[in-house]
N, C-alpha and C positions, 0 to 999 in steps of 0.2 A: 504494500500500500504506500503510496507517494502522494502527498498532499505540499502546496506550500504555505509559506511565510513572510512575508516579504519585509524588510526591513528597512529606515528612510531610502531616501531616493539615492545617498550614496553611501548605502552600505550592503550586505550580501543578501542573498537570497538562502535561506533555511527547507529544508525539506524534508518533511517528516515522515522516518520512514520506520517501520513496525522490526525490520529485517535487520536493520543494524546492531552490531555488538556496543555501541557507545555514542554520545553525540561526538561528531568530529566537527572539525574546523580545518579550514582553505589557508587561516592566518593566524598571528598570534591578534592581529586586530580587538580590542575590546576584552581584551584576554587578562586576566590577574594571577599571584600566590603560582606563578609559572613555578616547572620543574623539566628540565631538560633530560629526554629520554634518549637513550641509545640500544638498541639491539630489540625495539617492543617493533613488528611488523604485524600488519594488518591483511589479512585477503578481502581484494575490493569485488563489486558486483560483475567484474569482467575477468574474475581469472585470477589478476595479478598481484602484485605482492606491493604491501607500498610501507611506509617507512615513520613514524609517530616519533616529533622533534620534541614536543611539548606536552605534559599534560596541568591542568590547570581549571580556574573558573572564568566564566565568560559575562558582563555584564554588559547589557545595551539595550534600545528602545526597540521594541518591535512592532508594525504597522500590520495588524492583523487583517484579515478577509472583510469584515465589519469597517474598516477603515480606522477604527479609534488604536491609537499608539499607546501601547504599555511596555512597562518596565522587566525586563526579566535576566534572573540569575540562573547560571547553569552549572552545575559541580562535576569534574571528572570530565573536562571536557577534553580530547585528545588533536592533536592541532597534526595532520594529513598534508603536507606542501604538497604539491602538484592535484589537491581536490579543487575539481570546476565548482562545486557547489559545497554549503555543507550542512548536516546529517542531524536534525534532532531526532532521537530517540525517542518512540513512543511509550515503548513498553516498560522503559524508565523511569517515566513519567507515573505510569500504570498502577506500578511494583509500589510508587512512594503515594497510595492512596489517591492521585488521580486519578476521575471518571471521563473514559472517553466516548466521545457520543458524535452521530450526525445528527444533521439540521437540513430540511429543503425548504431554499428558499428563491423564487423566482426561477422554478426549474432546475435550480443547480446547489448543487449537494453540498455541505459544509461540513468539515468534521471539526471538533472543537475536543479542547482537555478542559477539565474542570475540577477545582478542588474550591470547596467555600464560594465565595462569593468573586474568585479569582479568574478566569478566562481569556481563553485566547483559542482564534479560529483559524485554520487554515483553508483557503480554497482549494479545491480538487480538479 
């Protein structure tokens, strides 16, 4: 399952995927409490082998499906150089008492995490 994220206008795009072993990241961009990693390698969705410089937490604003921009923090994040895109984890999410749900709205599907009164949606 791949849904996205989209974060302001210059910064990445996030994509939420069920199948991943961790959120990753493209950069250390927005990245904190960094730890430089050497010999942690990852298999990506095409086969190959790729290579975890950093692992760390990630803070920054996010521009949800809904259009309204929230805050979020991310723990464990592992930082991928040469990823086009990068990876939140849903099931991480899941594990830590987050309810995941869809939404149709205007014909087109939303999927949303939700914990309390906290939220964020991706489009699909």
């Amino acid at each position: 399952m791949t849904s996205y994220c989209t974060h302001k206008e210059d910064a990445e795009i996030w994509i939420g995927d069920i199948g991943a072993t961790c959120h990753m990241k493209s950069s250390t961009e927005g990245m904190y409490d960094l730890e430089k990693c050497s010999d942690i390698k990852i298999d990506t969705a095409n086969g190959s082998m790729s290579s975890v410089t950093h692992i760390g937490k990630y803070k920054g604003n996010v521009l949800c499906a809904n259009g309204k921009t929230k805050k979020i923090v991310m723990k464990n994040v592992k930082v991928v150089l040469g990823f086009v895109k990068n990876l939140f984890l849903l099931s991480t999410v899941m594990r830590n008492d987050w309810d995941l749900l869809t939404e149709t709205r205007n014909n087109v599907k939303i999927l949303k995490i939700k914990k309390g009164n906290i939220e964020y949606e991706f489009d699909q």
